[in-house]
C-alpha positions as CSV (number, residue, x, y, z in Angstrom):
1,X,0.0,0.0,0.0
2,X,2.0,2.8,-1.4
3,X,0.1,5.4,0.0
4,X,0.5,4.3,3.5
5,X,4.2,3.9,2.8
6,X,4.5,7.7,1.3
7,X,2.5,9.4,4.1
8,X,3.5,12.4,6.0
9,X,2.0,10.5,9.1
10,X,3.0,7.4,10.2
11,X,1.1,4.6,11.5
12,X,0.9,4.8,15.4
13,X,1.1,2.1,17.7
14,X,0.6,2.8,21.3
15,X,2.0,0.3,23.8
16,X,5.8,-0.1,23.8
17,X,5.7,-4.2,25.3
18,X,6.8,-6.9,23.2
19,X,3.8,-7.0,21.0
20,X,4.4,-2.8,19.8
21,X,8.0,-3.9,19.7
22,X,7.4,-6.5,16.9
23,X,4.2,-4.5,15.3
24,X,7.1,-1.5,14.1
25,X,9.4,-3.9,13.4
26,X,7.6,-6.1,11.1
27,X,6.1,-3.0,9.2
28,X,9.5,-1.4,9.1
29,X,10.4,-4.4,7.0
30,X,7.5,-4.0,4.6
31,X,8.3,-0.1,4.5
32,X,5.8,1.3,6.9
33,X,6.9,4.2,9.1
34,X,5.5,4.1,12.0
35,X,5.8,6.1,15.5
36,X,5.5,4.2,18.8
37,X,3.8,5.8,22.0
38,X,4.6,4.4,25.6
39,X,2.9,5.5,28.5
40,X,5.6,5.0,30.4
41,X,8.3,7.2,30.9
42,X,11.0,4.5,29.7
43,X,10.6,1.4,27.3
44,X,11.3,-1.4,30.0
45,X,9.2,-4.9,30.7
46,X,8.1,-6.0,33.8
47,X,8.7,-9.8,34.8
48,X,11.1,-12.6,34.4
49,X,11.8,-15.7,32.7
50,X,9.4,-16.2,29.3
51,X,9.3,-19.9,26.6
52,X,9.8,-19.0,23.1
53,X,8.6,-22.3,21.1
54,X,9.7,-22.7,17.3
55,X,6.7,-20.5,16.2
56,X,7.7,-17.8,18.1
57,X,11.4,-18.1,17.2
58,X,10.4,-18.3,13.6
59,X,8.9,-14.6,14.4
60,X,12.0,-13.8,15.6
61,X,14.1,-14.8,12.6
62,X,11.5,-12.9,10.1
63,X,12.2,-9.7,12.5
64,X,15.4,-9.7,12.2
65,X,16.6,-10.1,15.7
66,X,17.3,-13.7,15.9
67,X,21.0,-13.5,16.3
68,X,20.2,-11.2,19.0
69,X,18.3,-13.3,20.8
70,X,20.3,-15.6,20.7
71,X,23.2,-14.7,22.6
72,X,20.9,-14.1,25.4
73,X,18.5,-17.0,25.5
74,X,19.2,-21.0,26.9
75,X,18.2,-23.8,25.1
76,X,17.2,-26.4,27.1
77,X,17.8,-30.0,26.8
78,X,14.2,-31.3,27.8
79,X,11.1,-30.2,29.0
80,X,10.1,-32.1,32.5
81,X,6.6,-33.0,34.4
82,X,7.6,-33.9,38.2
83,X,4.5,-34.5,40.4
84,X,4.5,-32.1,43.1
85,X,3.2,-34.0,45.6
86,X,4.9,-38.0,44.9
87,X,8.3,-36.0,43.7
88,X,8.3,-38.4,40.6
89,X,9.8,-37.5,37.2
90,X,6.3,-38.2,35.3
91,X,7.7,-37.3,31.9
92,X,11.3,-36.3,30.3
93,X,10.6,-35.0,26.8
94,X,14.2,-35.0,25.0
95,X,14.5,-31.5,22.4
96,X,17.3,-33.0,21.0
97,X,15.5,-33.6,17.5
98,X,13.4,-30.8,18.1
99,X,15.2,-27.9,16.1
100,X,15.0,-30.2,12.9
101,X,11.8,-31.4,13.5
102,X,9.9,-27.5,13.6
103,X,12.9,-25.8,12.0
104,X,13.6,-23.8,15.0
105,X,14.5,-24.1,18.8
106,X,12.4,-24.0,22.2
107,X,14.3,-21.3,24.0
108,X,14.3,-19.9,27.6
109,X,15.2,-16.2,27.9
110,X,14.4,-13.3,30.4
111,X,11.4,-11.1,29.6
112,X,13.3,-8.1,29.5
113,X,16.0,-9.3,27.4
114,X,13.6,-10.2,24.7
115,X,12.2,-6.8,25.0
116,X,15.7,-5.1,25.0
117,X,16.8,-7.1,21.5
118,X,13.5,-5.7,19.8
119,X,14.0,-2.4,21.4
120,X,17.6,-1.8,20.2
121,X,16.3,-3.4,16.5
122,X,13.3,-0.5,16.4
123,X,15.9,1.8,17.7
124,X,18.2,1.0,14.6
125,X,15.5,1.6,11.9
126,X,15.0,5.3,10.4
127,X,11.7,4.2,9.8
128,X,10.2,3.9,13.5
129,X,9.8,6.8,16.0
130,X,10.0,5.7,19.7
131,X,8.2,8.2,22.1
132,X,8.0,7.9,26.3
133,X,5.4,9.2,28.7
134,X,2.6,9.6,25.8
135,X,-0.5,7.4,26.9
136,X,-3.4,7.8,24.6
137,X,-6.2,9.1,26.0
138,X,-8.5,9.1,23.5
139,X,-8.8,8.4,19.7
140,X,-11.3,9.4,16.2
141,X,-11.6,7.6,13.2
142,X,-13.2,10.2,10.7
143,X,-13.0,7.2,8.3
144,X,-10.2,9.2,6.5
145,X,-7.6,9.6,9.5
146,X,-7.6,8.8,12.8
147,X,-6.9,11.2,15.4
148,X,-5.4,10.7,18.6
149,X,-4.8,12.5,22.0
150,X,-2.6,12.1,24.3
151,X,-2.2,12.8,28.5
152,X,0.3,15.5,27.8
153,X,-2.0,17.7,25.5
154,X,-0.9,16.9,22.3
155,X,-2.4,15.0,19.4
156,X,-1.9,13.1,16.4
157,X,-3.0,12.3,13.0
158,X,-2.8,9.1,11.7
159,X,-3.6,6.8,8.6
160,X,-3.7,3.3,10.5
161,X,-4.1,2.9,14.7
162,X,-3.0,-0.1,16.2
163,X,-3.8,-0.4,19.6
164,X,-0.7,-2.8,21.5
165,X,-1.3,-1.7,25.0
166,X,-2.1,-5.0,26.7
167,X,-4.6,-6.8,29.0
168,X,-6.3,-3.6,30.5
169,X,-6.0,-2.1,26.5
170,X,-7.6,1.7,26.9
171,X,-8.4,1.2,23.3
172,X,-10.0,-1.6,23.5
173,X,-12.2,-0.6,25.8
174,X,-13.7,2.0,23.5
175,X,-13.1,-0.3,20.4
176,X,-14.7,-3.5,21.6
177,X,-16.4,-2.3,25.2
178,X,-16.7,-5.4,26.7
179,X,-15.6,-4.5,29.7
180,X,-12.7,-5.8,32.5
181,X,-11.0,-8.7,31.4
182,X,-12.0,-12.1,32.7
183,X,-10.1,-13.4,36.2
184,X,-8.9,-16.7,36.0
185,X,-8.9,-17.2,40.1
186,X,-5.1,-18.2,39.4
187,X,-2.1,-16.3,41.0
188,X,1.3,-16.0,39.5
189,X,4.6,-15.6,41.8
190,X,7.4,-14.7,39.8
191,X,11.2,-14.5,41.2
192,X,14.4,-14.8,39.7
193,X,17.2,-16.7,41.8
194,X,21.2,-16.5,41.4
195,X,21.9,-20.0,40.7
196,X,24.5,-20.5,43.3
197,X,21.4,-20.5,45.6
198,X,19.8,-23.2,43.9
199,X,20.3,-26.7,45.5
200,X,23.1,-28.2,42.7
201,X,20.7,-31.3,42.6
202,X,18.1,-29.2,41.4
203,X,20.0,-27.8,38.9
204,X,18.9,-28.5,35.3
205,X,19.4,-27.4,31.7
206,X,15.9,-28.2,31.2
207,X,12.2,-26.2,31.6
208,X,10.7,-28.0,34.9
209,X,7.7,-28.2,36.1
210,X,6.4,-29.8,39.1
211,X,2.3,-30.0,38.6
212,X,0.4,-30.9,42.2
213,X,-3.0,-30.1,43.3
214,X,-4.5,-26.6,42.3
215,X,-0.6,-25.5,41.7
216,X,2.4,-25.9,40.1
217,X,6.1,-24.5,40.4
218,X,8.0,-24.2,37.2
219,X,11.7,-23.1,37.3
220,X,14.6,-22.8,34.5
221,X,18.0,-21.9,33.6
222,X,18.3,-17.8,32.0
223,X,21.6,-15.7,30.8
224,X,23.7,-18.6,30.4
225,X,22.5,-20.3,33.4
226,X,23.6,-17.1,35.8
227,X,20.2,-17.2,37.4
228,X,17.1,-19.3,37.8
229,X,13.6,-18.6,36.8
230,X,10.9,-19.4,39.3
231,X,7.2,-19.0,38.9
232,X,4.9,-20.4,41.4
233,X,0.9,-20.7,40.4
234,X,-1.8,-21.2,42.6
235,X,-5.7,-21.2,42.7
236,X,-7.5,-18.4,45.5
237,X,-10.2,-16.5,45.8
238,X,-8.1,-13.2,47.2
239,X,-6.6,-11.0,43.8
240,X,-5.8,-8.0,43.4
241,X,-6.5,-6.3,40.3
242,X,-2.8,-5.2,38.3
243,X,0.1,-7.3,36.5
244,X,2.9,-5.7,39.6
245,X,2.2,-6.3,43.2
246,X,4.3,-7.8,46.4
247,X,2.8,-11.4,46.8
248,X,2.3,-12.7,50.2
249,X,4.8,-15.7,51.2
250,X,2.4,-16.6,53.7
251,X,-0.5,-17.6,51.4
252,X,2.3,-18.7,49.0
253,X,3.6,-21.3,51.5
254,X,-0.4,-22.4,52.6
255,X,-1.4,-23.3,48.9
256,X,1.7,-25.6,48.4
257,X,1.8,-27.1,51.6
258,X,0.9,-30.3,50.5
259,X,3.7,-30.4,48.3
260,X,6.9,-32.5,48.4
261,X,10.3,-31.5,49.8
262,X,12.1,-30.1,46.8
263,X,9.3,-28.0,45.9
264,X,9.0,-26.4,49.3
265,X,13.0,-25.9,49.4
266,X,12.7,-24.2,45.7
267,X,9.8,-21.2,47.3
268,X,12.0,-21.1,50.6
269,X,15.1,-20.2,48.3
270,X,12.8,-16.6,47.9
271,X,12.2,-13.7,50.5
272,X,10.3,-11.2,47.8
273,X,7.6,-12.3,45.0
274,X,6.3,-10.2,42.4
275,X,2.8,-11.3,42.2
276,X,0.1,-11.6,38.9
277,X,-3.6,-12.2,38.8
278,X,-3.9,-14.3,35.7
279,X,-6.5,-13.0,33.4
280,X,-8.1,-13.9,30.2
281,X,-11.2,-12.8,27.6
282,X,-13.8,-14.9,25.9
283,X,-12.1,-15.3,22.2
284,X,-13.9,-12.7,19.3
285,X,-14.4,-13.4,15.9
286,X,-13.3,-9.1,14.9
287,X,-10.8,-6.6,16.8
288,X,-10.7,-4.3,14.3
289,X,-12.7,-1.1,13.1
290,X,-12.5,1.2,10.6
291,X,-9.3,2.1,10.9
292,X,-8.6,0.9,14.2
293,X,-7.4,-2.6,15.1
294,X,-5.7,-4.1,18.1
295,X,-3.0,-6.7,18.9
296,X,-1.5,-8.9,20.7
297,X,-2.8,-9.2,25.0
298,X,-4.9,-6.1,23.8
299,X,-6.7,-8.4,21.3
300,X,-6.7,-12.5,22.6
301,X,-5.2,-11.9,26.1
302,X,-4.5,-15.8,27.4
303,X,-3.8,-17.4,30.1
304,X,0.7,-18.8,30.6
305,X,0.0,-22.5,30.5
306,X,1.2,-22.5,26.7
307,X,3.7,-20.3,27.1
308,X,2.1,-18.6,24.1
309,X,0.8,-14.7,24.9
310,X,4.3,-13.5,23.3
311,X,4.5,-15.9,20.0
312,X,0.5,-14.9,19.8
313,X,1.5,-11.0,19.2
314,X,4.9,-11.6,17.2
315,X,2.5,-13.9,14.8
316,X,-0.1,-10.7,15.0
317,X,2.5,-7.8,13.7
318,X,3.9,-10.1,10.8
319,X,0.3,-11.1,9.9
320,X,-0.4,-7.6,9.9
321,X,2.2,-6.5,8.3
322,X,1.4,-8.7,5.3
323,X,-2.5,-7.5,5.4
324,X,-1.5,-4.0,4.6
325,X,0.7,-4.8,1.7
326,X,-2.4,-7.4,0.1
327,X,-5.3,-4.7,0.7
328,X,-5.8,-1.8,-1.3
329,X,-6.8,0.2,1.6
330,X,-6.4,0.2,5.4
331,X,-9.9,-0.7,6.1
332,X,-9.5,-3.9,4.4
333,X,-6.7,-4.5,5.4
334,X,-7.8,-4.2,9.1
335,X,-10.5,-6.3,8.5
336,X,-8.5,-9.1,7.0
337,X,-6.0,-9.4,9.6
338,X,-8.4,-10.6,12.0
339,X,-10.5,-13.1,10.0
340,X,-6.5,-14.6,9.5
341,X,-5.9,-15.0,13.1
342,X,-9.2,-15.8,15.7
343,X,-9.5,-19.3,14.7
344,X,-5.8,-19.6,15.7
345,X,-5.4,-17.0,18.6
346,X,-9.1,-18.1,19.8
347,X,-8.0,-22.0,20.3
348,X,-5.1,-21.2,22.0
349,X,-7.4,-18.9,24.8
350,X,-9.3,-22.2,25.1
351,X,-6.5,-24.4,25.4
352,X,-4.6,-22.4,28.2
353,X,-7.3,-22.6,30.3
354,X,-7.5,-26.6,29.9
355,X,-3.6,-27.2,30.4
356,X,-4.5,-24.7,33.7
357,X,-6.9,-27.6,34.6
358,X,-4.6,-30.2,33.7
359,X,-1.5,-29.1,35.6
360,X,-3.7,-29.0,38.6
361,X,-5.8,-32.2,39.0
362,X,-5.9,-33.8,42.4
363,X,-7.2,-37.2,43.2
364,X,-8.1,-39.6,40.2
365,X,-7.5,-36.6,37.3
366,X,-4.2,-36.4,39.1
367,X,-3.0,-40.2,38.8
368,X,-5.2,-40.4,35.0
369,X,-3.1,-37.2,33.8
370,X,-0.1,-38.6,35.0
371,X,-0.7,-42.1,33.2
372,X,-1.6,-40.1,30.1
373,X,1.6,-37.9,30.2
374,X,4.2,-41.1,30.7
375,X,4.4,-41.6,27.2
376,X,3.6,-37.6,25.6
377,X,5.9,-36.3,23.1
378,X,6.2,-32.9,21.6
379,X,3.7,-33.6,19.0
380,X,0.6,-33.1,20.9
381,X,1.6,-29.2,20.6
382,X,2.8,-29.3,17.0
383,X,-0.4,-27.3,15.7
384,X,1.3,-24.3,17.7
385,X,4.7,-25.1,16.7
386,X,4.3,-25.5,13.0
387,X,2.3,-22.3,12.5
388,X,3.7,-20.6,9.5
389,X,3.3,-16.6,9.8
C-alpha cells in the first residue's frame, strides 16, 4: 500500500511491550513508518523468565533479531513434568531432534532481554519513532484519519491505529467495550534466583515443572544459566487487580503445603515475590474497526500454561504487516487481519485454560493425567509449533 508507505503520518502504535516492539518492526520491514507511543516514561518490561517455542522463534528470525536473541537466551535440553506432591519425574521430553523437527529451537530467555533485542532493532530503523510518557487518551476515526490524544495535550494524525497496550488495552475498551477482562482465580509468583542458591541437585538445563494439586512451580536456567527462573501458580479467591504487586509468602507457602520436599525448598530459596492475577477474555471473531485494530494481549489476552501470549502478538505484527501490503486500503486491510488469526489465537485462549486444569488435577485426574503424560511427546503441541506466519 503505497500510500501508507508515502504518508506524511505514520502509523501509530501505542503500547511499547513486546507486541508494539514487533508491530514496528515487522512493518518497518514492509516499508511502513510508524511512531510508537509508551505510556511510560522509559521502554522497559516488567517480569522474568518467558518460553519462546519454534513458532515464536520463527517470528523472531522474520524480525530480524534472531541473532540477538540468541546470545541471550538457553536452550534447554528437555522439558520435564515432576508431580509435586509424589516428587516423581512423570515425563522427560528429550529437544534433542526438536530444532529439525519444527525448524527452529524452544528457547528460555528473560522477559526483558527479549524486549531489550527488539528495542535496540526498532531503535536502529530510520523508519520507527519511539516516544515515552505519551499514553493515549482518547482516539477518532473520521473514516479518513484517525486522530489521537494524548495525556500531555498533544495530538496526532494518523492513517492506520494499532492499539498494542495489553490486558487492560484503553483502546480496546472503546473499540470493543466489553468490559474488565475475565479473572482466572489463578495467581502467579514470579522470582528470579542467582543460581549459586539453587540446590546443585536441582540444577537442570531443562524447563521444569512440578504439577500438584490446584498449583504448580515451574523453574529454568536464564543468561547462560547465571540465574534461575521461578514461577509459582496457585488457585484463591483473594486478587488483586494489576500485573505488579508484592505477593504474600504466607498464602504462597499455605497453597503448596501439601507439596513435596524439593518443591517447598525451591519457594524457601525466595524472600520477595512479584505477584500476577492471571486474566483472560472470551475469544472474538473481529478486533478491528475502521481504521482501528488491536494486537497482541490487547486483542486475545490468554492465560501462561502455553507459554504462548508472546508468540500470539509476534505472529499478530507479521500477519499484519502482510494484510497491509495485500489490501488496497487500510480498512480492508484491518478487517483481513483478523479473519486470518481468531481461529488460531481463539484456540489457543481455550487451550490455556484446559492445560491450567490439567496441571492442577488432584485425586483420580491427578493419577489419569499422570498415566496419560508417561508416554507424551512434543507432537501433541505441534499445531502451535508448525504455524507458518
Amino acid at each position: 500500500m503505497d500510500s501508507l508507505k508515502n504518508s506524511a503520518n505514520p502509523i501509530i502504535i501505542a503500547g511499547g511491550g513486546i507486541g508494539g516492539l514487533a508491530a514496528a518492526l515487522a512493518l518497518a520491514k514492509r516499508g511502513y513508518p510508524s511512531r510508537l507511543l509508551e505510556q511510560a516514561p522509559e521502554f522497559k518490561e516488567v517480569g522474568a523468565g518467558i518460553q519462546l517455542g519454534p513458532n515464536s522463534w520463527r517470528c523472531l528470525r522474520a524480525l530480524g533479531v534472531e541473532e540477538a536473541v540468541k546470545r541471550l537466551a538457553v536452550f534447554p535440553q528437555a522439558l520435564v513434568m515432576n508431580d509435586a506432591v509424589t516428587a516423581e519425574q512423570v515425563v522427560s521430553i528429550p529437544l534433542g531432534g526438536f530444532e529439525e523437527r519444527f525448524k527452529a529451537p524452544y528457547a528460555l530467555i528473560h522477559r526483558a532481554d527479549l524486549h531489550d533485542s527488539l528495542l535496540e532493532a526498532c531503535r536502529a530503523s530510520p523508519l520507527i519513532g519511539l516516544e515515552t510518557s505519551r499514553q493515549v487518551t482518547s482516539f477518532e476515526d473520521d473514516g479518513r484519519t484517525v486522530r489521537i490524544e494524548t495525556n500531555e495535550g498533544t495530538s496526532h494524525t494518523t492513517p492506520a491505529f494499532i492499539g498494542a497496550d495489553g490486558l487492560w488495552s484503553s483502546v480496546r475498551a472503546k473499540l470493543i467495550g466489553d468490559g474488565k477482562p475475565r479473572v482466572s482465580g489463578h495467581i502467579t509468583y514470579r522470582a528470579v534466583l542467582p543460581t549459586p542458591e539453587v540446590p546443585e541437585y536441582l540444577r537442570r538445563w531443562d524447563m521444569v515443572l512440578w504439577a500438584g494439586p490446584k498449583c504448580h512451580l515451574v523453574h529454568y536456567p536464564l543468561r547462560g544459566g547465571e540465574l534461575y527462573n521461578l514461577v509459582a501458580v496457585f488457585h484463591s479467591n483473594r486478587y488483586e487487580e494489576g500485573w505488579n504487586s508484592f505477593g504474600d509468602p504466607a498464602e504462597l507457602h499455605e497453597r503448596f503445603a501439601n507439596t513435596c520436599a524439593d518443591v517447598k525448598l525451591m519457594l524457601g530459596k525466595i524472600a520477595e515475590w512479584r505477584m500476577w492475577v492471571l486474566c483472560d477474555r472470551e475469544p472474538v471473531k473481529m478486533w478491528s474497526k475502521g481504521r482501528v485494530t488491536l494486537l497482541g494481549d490487547a486483542a486475545h489476552p490468554m492465560l501462561q500454561y502455553l507459554a504462548q501470549g508472546a508468540g500470539m502478538a509476534l505472529e499478530d505484527s507479521l500477519c499484519l504487516a502482510k494484510c497491509l501490503d495485500e489490501a488496497k486500503d487500510v480498512e480492508s486491510a484491518f478487517a483481513a487481519y483478523p479473519l486470518a488469526r481468531f481461529l488460531r489465537t481463539g484456540r489457543v485462549q481455550l487451550a490455556a485454560r484446559l492445560y491450567g486444569e490439567f496441571y492442577h488435577a488432584d485425586g483420580v485426574r491427578r493419577e489419569l493425567r499422570n498415566a496419560y503424560v508417561k508416554n507424551a511427546g512434543y507432537e501433541g503441541l505441534a499445531w502451535i509449533y508448525d504455524y507458518a506466519s
